[in-house]
N, C-alpha and C positions, 0 to 999 in steps of 0.2 A: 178930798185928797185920798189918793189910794196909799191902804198900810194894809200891815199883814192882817189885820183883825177883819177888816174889810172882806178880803179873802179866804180867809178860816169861815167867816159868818155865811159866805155864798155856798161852800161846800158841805155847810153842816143843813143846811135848806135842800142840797141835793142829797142827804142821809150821807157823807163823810164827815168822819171824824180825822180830821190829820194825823198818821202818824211823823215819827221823828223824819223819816226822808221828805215826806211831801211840806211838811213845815220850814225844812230845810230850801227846800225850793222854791216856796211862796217870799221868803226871807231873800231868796236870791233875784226872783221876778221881779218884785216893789225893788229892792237896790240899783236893778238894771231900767226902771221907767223911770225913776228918778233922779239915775245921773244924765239918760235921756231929758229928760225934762231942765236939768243943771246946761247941762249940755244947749238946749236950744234959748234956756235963758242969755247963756254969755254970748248968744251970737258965734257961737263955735261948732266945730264937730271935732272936737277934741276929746277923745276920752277917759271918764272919769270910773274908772276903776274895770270890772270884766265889762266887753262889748256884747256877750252875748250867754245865755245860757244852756246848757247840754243835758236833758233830760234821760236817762236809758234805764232800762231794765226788763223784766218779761213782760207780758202782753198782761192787760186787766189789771195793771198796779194803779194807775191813778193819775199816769202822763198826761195826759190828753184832759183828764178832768179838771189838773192845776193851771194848765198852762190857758184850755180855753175859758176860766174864770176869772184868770189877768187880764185875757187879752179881751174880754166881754166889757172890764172895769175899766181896761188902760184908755187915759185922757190924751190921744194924741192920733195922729195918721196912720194907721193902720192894716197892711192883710194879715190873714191864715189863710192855708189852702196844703192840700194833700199833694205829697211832694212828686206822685203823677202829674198833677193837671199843670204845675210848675215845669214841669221835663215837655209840659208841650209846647206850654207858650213861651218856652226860650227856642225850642225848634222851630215854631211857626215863624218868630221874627226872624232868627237867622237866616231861612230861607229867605226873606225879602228886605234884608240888609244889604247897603253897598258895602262893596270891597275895601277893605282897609287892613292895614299893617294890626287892627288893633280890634277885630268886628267880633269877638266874643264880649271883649270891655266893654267897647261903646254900647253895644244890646244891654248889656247889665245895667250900665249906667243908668238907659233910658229906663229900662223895667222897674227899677228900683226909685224910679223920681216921685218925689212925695213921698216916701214910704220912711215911716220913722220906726215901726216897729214888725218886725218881720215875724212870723210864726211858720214854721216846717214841720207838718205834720206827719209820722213814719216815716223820718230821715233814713236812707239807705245810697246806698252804693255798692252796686254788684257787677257793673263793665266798665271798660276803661274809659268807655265815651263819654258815659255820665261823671266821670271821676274827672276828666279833665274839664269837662263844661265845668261843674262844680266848684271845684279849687278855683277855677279864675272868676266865680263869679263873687264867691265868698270875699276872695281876696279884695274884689272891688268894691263889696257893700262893707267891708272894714273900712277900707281907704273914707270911703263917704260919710262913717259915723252912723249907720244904719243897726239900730239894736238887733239883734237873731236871736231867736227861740227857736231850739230843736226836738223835739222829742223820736225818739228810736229802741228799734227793738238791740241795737246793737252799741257797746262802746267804740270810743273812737277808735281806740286800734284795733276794733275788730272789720272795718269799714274796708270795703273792697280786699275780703279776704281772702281771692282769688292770689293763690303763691305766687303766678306769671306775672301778674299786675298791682300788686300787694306795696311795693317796693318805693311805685311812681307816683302813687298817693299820703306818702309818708309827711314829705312838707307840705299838704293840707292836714294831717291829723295834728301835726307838729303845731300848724296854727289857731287851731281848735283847742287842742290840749293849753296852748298858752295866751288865747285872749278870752275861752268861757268858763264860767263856774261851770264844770261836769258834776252832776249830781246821779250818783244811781238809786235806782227805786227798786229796793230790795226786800219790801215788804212781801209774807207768804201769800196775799190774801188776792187772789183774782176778780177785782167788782164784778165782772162780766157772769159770772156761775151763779147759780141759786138763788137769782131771781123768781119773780112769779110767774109763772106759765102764761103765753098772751090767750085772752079769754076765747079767739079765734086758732084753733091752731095754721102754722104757715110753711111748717114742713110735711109732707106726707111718704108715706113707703110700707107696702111696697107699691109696685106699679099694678093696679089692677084697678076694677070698677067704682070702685069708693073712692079713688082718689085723684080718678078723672073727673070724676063727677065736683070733690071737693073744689080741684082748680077750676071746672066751668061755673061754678056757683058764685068764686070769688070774683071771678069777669065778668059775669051777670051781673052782679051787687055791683060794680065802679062803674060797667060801662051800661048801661041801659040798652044806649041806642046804638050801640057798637054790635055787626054781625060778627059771628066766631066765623070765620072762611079765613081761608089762606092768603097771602100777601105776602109783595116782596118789597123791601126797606130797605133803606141803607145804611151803615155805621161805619163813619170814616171814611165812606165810599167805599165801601167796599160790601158787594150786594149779600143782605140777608132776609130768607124763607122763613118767614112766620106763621102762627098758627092764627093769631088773633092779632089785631092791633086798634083799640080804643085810643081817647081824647089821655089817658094819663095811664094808661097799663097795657104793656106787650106781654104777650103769650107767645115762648119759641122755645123751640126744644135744645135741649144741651149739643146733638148734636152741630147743629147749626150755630151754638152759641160759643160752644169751647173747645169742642175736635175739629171744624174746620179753622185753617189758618187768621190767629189772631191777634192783635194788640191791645194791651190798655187805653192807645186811643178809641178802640171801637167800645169800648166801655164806658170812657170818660164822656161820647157823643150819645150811647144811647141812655146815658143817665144825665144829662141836659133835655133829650127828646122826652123821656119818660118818669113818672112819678113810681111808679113799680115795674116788676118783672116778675112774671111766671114764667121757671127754669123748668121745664115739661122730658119726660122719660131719660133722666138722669142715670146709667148704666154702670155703675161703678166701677165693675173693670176697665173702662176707657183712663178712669185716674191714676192707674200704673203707667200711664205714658206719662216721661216728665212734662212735655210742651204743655198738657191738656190739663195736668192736675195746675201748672203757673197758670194758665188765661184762668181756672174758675177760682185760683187765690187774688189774682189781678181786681175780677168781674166784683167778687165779695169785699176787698177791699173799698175799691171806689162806691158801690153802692153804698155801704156801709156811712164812707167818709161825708157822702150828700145826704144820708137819711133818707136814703129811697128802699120802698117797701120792696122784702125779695121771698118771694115763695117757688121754694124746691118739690118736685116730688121726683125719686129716685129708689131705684131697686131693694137700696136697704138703707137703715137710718143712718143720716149724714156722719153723725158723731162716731159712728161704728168705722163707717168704710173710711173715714179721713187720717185714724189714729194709723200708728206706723209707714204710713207711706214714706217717700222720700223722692227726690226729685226735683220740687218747689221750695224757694226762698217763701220764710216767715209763713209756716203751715203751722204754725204755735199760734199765731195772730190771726190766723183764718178760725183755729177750732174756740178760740175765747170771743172773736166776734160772732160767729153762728150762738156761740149761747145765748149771748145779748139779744138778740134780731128772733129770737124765739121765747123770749118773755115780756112780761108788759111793760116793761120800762123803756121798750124800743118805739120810740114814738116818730114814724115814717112820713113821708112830705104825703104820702096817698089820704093816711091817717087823718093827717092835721090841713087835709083840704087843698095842698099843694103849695101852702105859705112857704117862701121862700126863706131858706136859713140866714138869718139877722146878722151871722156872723162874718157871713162868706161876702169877698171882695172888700174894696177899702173904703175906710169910714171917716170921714173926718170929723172930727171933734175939737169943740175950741181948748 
């Protein structure tokens, strides 16, 4: 049976100690799998108290640690997934949806079938297009009795804070604020910082001989039998110039990666294709464009979210050139993930062989 103790025990094995927020939230998690659980007793989808819970606070407090150790324990049908790869495969089906008075619904509906416990990983909303897919999707996995787990770097009323479009998103914050437990994670302490250095370093800088050298040693060591020559790929179809490309690690330079024109999908496709990434002469002033500092917070985020291995080398150190920029949504969550991904607790799908994350996609369980 899943209880809070259950819970506090998995996180004290990953070195957490709960504070008062995150305890407050494992107390809200186990209440939300268990009116779930009430819930598919009576043969109902009726709901027995909040539908769903709302995690928020700064980056590195603990979200993402409490929710993915319910949703590791929860006894029931199950996804998580990073609420990228969600924004596509509601677009991919759309596209090949028939026409109906009602084809955002009926897409939800089907997306949502089997699914008793939903998890969103870095919930956001920052254009209107996403805000209105959204609100009608939530609206329909209420209707269905489908549990939601949120976590975000933003509270609800902060969500689609765009003043133009701010207004239209109201009656979904409205329904958020009145069917989840919102919990904020207001703890000082960032898990992501002051970690142990990985015993490999996987950032380098500046740009000179020692740290071409570093990235061709690391692609030697993966790829044996992979030649370092050029090659062109594709991500999302849309054609990318590589320097290197092995059986589980690409080598391609920033500019090809994040100054020419790009999307999250080319990110979400080349971290399906590949186990790592060598991000190769990284120029920092290209980051004062807003487009180019979003694609490499985009590229970091989803790598990040899969546990795919990412070594940067760039003119000067990442953590230096990344502080005061502006331009990019959740550049706070970009520099607390680089911490991570550069100490040994970041244990990446190259690392651990290419084993696929246990958590990702839906699981059934009796």
């Amino acid at each position: 049976m899943l209880d809070e103790t259950r819970i506090a025990r998995a996180l004290t094995a990953r070195g957490i100690s709960a504070d008062a927020r995150q305890r407050e939230a494992i107390g809200a998690l186990v209440g939300l799998v268990g009116a779930q659980q009430r819930a598919r007793q009576a043969w109902s989808t009726a709901a027995f108290g909040p539908q769903g819970v709302y995690c928020h606070g700064l980056p590195g407090r603990g979200k993402s640690l409490v929710v993915d150790t319910l949703f590791e324990l929860a006894p029931c049908r199950k996804r998580r997934l990073h609420f990228h790869e969600f924004l596509r495969e509601m677009n991919r089906r759309l596209v090949h949806a028939p026409r109906g008075d009602d084809r955002l619904g009926d897409v939800s509906r089907q997306w949502l079938d089997g699914i008793e416990l939903l998890c969103f990983d870095e919930f956001h909303v920052h254009d209107i297009a996403d805000a209105f897919l959204m609100g009608r999707f939530l609206d329909t996995a209420i209707k269905l009795g489908t549990r939601i787990v949120l976590t975000s770097n933003y509270a609800p009323d902060d969500l689609l804070p765009d003043p133009e479009f701010h207004e239209r998103f109201l009656p979904t914050i409205a329904q958020i604020k009145r069917g989840f437990t919102v919990i904020h994670f207001d703890g000082v302490r960032d898990y992501r910082f002051g970690g142990e250095a990985a015993e490999v370093p996987r950032f380098f800088a500046p740009l000179d001989a020692s740290s071409e050298a570093a990235l061709r040693d690391i692609f030697t060591s993966h790829e044996r039998d992979a030649a370092i020559e050029p090659v062109r790929l594709s991500a999302a179809g849309r054609p990318l110039e590589a320097r290197a490309a092995g059986r589980a690690l690409l080598w391609a330079d920033f500019e090809q990666l994040c100054v020419a024109s790009r999307s999250h999908f080319d990110y979400l496709d080349l971290a399906e294709q590949w186990q790592g990434l060598i991000v190769d002469r990284l120029h920092t002033e290209a980051l004062r464009q807003p487009h180019t500092l979003q694609r490499l917070v985009w590229l970091i985020d989803i790598f990040y979210d899969r546990k795919r291995a990412l070594f940067i080398a760039s003119d000067r150190p990442m953590e230096t050139a990344l502080i005061g920029l502006e331009g990019a949504h959740d550049l706070s969550r970009t520099l607390s993930r680089l911490a991570e991904m550069q100490s040994r607790a970041y244990r990446s799908a190259l690392e651990r062989g290419g084993e696929e994350n246990a958590q990702d996609g839906i699981n059934a369980k009796a």
